[in-house]
Structures are given as C-alpha cells and as structure tokens.
C-alpha positions, 0 to 999 in steps of 0.5 A, spaced: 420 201 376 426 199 378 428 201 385 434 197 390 434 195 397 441 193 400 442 188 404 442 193 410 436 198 408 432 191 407 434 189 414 433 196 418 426 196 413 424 190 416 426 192 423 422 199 423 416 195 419 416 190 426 417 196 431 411 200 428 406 194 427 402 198 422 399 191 419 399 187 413 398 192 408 404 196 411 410 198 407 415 204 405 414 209 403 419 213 398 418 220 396 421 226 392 419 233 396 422 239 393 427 243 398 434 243 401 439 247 398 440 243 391 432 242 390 429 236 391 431 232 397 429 224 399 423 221 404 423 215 408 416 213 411 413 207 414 405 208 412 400 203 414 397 202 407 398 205 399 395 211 396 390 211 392 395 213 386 402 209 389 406 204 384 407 198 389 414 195 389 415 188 393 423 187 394 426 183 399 418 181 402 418 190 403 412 193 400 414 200 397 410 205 396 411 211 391 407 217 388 407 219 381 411 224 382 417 222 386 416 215 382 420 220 375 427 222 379 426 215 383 427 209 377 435 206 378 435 208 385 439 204 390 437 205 397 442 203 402 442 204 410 449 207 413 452 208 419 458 212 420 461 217 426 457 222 423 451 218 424 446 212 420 440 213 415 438 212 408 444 213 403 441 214 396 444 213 390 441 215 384 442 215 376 439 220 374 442 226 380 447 230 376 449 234 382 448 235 390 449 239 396 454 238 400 452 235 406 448 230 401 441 231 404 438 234 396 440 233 389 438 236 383 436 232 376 
C-alpha cells in the first residue's frame, strides 16, 4: 500500500507522537468512515498500538496504521498538514476520489 506523508504532516505527526508519549509501539492511524455530505470522510488518530487486522506502513520513522476497510479508498493517498486563514489540519489528496463536498471534509469513490 502506498500512502504519502509530506514534509510538514511528517513533522506535525512527529510532534503530536512526542506530545502523546503513547510508547514504542505507537503510530498513526489513518481511516476511512462513512459520513459528511459526499459518503466517506477521512480520520486521523495517534493510537498506542495496532489492531490485530491493520496494514503497518513506516514512512519517515512513522508508524501508520490502517484497517482493511479504509486500506481500499487509502492506496495513492498523499496526506499533507495545512495552515491557512481558515485554520491547519490534514489535507488529503486522493486518486481514487471522483468528487467531494464543498467544504472538502468528505469525498466519494
């Protein structure tokens, strides 16, 4: 599976790792949920260690951990942190979206 961290979600990951102290085994969790406006929206989570079932990526010295389904509309994903006048979060970039909402916080496949 091939997901992408930027340079600033890398560090802003690595940051909010150093700030929860979770342990060794901690990481990322990236997943898929159904809801907002266009039927899937992303998550973002520091969790202490894997699920029994997750894919474990290691990009950058992140650990990332995705469940089975959110591992299908993940693949090609670029995740990026951004700060605008709006705010900063996650920006996701995903090939395999074919539309979105308008305030870009759900997308469909």
């Amino acid at each position: 599976m091939e997901i992408t961290l930027t340079t600033e979600a890398t560090r802003k990951v690595r940051g909010f790792l150093a700030d929860a102290a979770e342990g060794p085994d901690a990481g990322l969790r990236v997943s898929v949920l159904p809801g907002g406006c266009s039927g899937f929206q992303y998550g973002v989570d520091i969790e202490q260690a894997p699920e029994g079932d997750d894919e474990i990526l290691e990009r950058s010295g992140i650990r990332i951990f995705v469940d089975p389904f959110s591992a299908q509309y993940l693949e090609g994903i670029e995740i990026d942190y951004i700060t605008s006048m709006m705010g900063s979060g996650f920006a996701f970039r995903n090939p395999q979206a074919t539309g979105g909402c308008g305030c870009g916080s759900s997308f469909t496949v």
